[in-house]
Backbone bond lengths (Angstrom), bond angles and torsions (degrees), N, CA, C in turn:
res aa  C-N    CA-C-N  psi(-1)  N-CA   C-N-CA  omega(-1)  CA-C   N-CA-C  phi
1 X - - - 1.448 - - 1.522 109.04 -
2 X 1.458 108.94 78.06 1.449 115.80 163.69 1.280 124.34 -75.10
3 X 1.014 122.29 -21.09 1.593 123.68 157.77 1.558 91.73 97.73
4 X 0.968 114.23 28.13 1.421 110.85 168.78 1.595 139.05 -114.37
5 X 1.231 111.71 -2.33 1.636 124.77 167.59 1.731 105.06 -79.17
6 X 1.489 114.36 173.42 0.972 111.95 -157.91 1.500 109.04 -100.39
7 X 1.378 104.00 -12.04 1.959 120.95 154.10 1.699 119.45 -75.20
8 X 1.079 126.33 -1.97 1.831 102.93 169.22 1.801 99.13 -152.80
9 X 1.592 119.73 17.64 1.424 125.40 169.11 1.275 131.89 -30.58
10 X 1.819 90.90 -52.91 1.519 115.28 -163.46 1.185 98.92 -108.48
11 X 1.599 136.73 -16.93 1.250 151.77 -168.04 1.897 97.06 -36.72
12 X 1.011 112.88 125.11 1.967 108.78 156.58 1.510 118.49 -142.82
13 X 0.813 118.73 176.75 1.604 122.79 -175.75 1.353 126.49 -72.97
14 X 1.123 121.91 69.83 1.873 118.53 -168.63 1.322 116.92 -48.47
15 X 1.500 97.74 144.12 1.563 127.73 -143.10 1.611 89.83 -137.60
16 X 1.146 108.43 148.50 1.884 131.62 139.28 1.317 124.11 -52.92
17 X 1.538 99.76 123.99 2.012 98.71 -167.25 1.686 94.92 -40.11
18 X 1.205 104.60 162.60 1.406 112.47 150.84 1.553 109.04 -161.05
19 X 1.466 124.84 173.24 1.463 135.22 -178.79 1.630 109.80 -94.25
20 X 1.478 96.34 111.97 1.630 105.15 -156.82 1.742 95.66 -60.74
21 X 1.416 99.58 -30.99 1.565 96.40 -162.07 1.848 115.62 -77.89
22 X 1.352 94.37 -9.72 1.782 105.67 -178.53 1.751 115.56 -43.11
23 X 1.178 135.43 120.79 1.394 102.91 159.82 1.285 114.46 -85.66
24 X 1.855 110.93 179.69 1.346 123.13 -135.14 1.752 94.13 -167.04
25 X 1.272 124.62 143.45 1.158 135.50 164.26 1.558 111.88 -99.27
26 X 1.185 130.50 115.88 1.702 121.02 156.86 1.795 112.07 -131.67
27 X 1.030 94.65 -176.69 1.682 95.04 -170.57 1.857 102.63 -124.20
28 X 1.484 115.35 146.46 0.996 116.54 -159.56 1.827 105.14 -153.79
29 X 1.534 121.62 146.27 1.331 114.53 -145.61 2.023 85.83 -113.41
30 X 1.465 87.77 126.37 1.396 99.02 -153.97 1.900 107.04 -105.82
31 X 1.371 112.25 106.50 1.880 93.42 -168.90 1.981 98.90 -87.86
32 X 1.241 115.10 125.07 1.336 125.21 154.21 1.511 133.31 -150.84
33 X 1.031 104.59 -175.34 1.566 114.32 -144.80 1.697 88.89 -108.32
34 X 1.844 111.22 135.28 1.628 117.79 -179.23 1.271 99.24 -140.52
35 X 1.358 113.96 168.31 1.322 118.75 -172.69 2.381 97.98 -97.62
36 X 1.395 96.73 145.04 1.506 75.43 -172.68 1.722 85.20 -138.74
37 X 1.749 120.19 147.55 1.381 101.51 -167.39 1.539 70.26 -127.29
38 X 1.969 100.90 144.56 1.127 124.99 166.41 1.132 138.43 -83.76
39 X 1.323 115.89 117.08 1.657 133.16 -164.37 1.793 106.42 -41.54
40 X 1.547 103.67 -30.97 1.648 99.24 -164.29 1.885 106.31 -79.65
41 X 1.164 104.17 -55.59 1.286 121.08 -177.29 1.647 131.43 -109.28
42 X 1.454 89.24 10.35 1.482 98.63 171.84 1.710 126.74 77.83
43 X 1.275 106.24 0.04 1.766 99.80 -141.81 1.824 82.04 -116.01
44 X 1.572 95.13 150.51 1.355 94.12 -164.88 1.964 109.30 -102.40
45 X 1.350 122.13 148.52 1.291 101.80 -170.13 1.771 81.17 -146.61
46 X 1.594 92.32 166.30 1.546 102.60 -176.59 1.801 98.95 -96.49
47 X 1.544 102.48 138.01 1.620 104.26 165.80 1.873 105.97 -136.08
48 X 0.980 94.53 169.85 1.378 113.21 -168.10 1.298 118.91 -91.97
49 X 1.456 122.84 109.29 1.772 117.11 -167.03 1.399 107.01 -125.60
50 X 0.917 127.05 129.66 1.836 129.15 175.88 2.180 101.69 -94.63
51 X 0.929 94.36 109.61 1.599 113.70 -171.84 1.650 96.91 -102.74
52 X 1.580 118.49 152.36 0.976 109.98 128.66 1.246 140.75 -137.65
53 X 1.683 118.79 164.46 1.332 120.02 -132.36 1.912 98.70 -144.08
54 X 1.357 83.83 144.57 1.933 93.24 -173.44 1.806 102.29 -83.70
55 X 1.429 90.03 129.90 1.437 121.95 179.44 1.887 108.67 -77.62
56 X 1.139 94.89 158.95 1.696 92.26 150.01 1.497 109.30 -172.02
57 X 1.186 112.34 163.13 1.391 116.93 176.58 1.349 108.05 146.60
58 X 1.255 121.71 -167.18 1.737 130.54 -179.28 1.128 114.30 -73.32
59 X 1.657 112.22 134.32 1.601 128.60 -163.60 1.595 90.21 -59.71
60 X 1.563 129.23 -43.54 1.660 134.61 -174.57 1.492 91.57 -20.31
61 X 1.871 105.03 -72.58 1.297 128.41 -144.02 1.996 98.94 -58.08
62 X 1.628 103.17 -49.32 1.521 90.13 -170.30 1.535 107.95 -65.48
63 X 0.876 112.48 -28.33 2.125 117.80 -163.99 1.704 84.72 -68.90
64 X 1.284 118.33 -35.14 1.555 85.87 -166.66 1.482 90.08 -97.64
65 X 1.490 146.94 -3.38 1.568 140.76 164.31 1.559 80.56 -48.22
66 X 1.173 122.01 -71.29 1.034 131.72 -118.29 2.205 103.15 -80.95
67 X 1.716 103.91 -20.93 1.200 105.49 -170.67 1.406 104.35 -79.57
68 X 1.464 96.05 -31.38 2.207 110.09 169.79 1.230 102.92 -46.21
69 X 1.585 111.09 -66.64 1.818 97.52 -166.25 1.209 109.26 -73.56
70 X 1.516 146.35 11.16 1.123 121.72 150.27 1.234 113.37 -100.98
71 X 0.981 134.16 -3.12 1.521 128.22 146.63 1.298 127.82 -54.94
72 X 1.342 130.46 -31.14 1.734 154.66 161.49 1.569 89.72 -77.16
73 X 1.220 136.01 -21.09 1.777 116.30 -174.57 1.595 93.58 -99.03
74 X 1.111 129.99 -15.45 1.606 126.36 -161.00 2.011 106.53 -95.85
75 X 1.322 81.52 -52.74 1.821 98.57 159.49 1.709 110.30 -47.84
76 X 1.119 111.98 -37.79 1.840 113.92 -153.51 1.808 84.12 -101.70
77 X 1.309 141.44 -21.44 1.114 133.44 -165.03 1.471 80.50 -95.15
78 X 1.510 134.79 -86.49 1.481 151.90 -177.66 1.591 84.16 -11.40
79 X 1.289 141.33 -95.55 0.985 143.59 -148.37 1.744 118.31 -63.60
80 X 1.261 112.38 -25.41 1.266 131.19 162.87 1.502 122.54 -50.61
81 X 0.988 107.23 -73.50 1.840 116.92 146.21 1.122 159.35 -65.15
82 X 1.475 83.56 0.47 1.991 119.06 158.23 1.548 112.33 -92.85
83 X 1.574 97.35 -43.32 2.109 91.48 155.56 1.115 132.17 -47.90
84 X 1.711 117.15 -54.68 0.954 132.87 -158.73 1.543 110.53 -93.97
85 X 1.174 112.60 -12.34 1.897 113.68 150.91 1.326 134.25 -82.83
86 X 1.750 95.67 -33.47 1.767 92.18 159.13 1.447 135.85 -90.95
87 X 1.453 113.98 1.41 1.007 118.61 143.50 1.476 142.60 -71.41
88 X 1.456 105.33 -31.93 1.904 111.31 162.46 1.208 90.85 -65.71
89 X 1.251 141.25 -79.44 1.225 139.69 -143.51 1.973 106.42 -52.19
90 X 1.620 112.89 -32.93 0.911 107.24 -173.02 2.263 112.53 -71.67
91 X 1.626 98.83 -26.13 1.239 105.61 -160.82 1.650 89.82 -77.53
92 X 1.629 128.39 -33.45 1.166 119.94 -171.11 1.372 117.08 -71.29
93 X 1.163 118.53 8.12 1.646 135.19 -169.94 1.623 118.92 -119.29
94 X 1.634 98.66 2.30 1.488 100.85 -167.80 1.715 99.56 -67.08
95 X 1.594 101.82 166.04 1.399 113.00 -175.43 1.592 97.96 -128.12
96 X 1.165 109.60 -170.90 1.929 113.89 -173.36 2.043 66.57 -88.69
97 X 0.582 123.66 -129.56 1.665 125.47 -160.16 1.717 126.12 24.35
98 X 1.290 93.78 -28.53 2.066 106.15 -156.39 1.238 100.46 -106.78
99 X 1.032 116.38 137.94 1.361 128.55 174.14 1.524 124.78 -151.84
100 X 1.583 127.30 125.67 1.138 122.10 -156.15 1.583 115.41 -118.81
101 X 0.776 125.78 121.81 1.711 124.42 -171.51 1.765 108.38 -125.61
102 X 1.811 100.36 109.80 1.374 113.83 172.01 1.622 100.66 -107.98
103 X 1.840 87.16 127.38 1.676 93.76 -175.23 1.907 101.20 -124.86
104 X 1.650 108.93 140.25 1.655 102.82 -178.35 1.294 114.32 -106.80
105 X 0.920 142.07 -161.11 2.007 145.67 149.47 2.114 77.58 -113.76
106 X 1.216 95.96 130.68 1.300 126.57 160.80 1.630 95.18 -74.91
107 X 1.430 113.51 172.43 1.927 109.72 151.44 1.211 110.10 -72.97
108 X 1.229 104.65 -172.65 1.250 132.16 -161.38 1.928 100.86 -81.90
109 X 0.862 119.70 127.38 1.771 112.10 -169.72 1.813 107.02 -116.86
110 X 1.585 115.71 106.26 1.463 109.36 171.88 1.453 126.53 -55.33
111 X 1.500 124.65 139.78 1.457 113.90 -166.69 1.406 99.38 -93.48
112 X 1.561 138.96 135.78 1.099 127.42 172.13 1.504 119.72 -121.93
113 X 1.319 132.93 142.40 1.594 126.70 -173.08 1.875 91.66 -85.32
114 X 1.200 97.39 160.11 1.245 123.27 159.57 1.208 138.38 -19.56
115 X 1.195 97.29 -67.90 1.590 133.71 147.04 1.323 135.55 -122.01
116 X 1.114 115.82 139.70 1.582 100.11 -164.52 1.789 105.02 -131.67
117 X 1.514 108.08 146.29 1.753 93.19 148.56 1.482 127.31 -85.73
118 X 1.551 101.78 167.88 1.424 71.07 178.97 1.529 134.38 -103.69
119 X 1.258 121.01 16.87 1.259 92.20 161.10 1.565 138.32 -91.11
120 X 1.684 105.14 32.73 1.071 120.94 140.03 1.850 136.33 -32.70
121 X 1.079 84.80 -40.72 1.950 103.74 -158.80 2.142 84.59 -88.61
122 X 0.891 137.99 -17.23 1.447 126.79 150.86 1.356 139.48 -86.98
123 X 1.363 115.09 150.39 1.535 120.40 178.95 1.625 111.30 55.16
124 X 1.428 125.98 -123.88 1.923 99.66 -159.59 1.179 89.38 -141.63
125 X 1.999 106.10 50.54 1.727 102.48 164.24 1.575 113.97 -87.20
126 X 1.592 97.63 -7.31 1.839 77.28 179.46 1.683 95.30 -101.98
127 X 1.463 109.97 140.22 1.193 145.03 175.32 1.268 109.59 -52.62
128 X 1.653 146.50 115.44 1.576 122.25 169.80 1.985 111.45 -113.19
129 X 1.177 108.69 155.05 1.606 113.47 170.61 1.353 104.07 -116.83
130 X 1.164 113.10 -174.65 1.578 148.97 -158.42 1.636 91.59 -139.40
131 X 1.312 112.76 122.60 1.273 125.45 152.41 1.400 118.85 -108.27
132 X 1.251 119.16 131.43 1.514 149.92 -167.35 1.373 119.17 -107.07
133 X 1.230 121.89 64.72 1.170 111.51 178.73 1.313 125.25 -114.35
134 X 1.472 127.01 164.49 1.488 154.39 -119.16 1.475 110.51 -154.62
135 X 1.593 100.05 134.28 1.524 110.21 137.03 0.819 117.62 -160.41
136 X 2.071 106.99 136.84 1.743 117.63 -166.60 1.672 94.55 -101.94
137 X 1.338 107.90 146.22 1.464 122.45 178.81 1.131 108.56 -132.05
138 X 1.051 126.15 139.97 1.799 144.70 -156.00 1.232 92.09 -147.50
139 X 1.568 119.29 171.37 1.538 141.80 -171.71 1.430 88.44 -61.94
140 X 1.397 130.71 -86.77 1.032 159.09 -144.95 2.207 111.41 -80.07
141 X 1.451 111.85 -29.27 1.256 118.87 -152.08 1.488 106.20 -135.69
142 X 1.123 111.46 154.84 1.869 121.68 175.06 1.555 100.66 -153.01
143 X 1.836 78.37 109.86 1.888 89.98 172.61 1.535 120.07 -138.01
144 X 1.760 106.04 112.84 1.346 109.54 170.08 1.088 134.92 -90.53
145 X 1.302 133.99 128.63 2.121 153.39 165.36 1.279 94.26 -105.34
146 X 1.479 85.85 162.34 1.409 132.90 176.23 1.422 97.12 -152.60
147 X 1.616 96.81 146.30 1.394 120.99 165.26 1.614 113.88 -146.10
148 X 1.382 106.87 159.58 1.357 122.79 -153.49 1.558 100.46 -101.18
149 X 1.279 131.88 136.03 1.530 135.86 130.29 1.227 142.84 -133.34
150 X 1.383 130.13 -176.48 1.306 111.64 -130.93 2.007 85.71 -120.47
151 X 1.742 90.77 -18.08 1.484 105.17 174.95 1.897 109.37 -64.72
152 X 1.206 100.30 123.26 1.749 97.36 167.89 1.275 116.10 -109.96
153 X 1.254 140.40 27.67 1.322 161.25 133.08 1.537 111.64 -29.48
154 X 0.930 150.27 90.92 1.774 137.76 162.02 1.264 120.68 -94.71
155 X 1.665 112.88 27.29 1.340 106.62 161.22 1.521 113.34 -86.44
156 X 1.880 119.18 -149.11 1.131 130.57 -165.68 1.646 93.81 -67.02
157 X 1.470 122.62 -48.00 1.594 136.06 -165.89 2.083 89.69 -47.26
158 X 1.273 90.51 -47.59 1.703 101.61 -161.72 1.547 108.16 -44.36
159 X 1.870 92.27 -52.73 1.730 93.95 -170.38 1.185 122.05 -76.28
């Protein structure tokens, strides 16, 4: 649902009249950048936090925030279930020749000892990996791995 035929273009989510010009309070999940200073070494660095934070302004303004993100949710569903059909369809078609391998980045996984002291649990004594996991599908077979790295990168460098 790209919203682009001449049956679901204009299509939006029906709503209850309301007065576009009214203001309105809502809350909304906000990604930005803070300064954060580190307990181990003191030194301050910027990281990235998605907060959320109270809005205000005219009901107009949220109904149409609000008709966008379901336009970005209809696209992301449409395409979601266009993956996930041409991919069955692809595994129900396998041959002794074909073979298909879907691989993810898991998160990021903390390494922990056994036992620990504690000032373990501060600054960048615990160790983290990247889990990599898999599944190969053959005509006949379905086999999942995982593998470990030490890289936490999940871009192109990652894979």
């Amino acid at each position: 649902m790209h919203r682009d035929c001449c049956v679901c273009k204009d299509k939006k989510v029906p709503l209850q009249e309301f007065e576009e010009g009214k203001m309105t309070e809502w809350y909304t999940w906000q990604t930005k950048r803070f300064p954060r200073k580190s307990d181990v070494d003191k030194e301050t660095k910027m990281v990235t936090m998605t907060v959320k934070e109270k809005e205000k302004g005219k009901i107009g303004n949220l109904v149409n925030d609000f008709q966008q993100e379901m336009d970005k949710c209809s696209e992301h569903l449409f395409n979601s279930q266009n993956q996930y059909e041409s991919i069955r369809k692809l595994k129900m078609k396998l041959t002794k020749r074909d073979l298909i391998c879907h691989i993810d980045f898991s998160e990021n996984y903390s390494c922990k000892y056994n036992e620990e002291i504690q000032s373990i649990y501060f600054g960048a004594s615990q160790r983290q990996v990247s889990l990599h996991t898999g599944v190969l599908y053959t005509e006949n077979a379905i086999q999942s791995f995982c593998s470990l790295s030490d890289n936490l990168k999940h871009g192109p460098v990652g894979i």
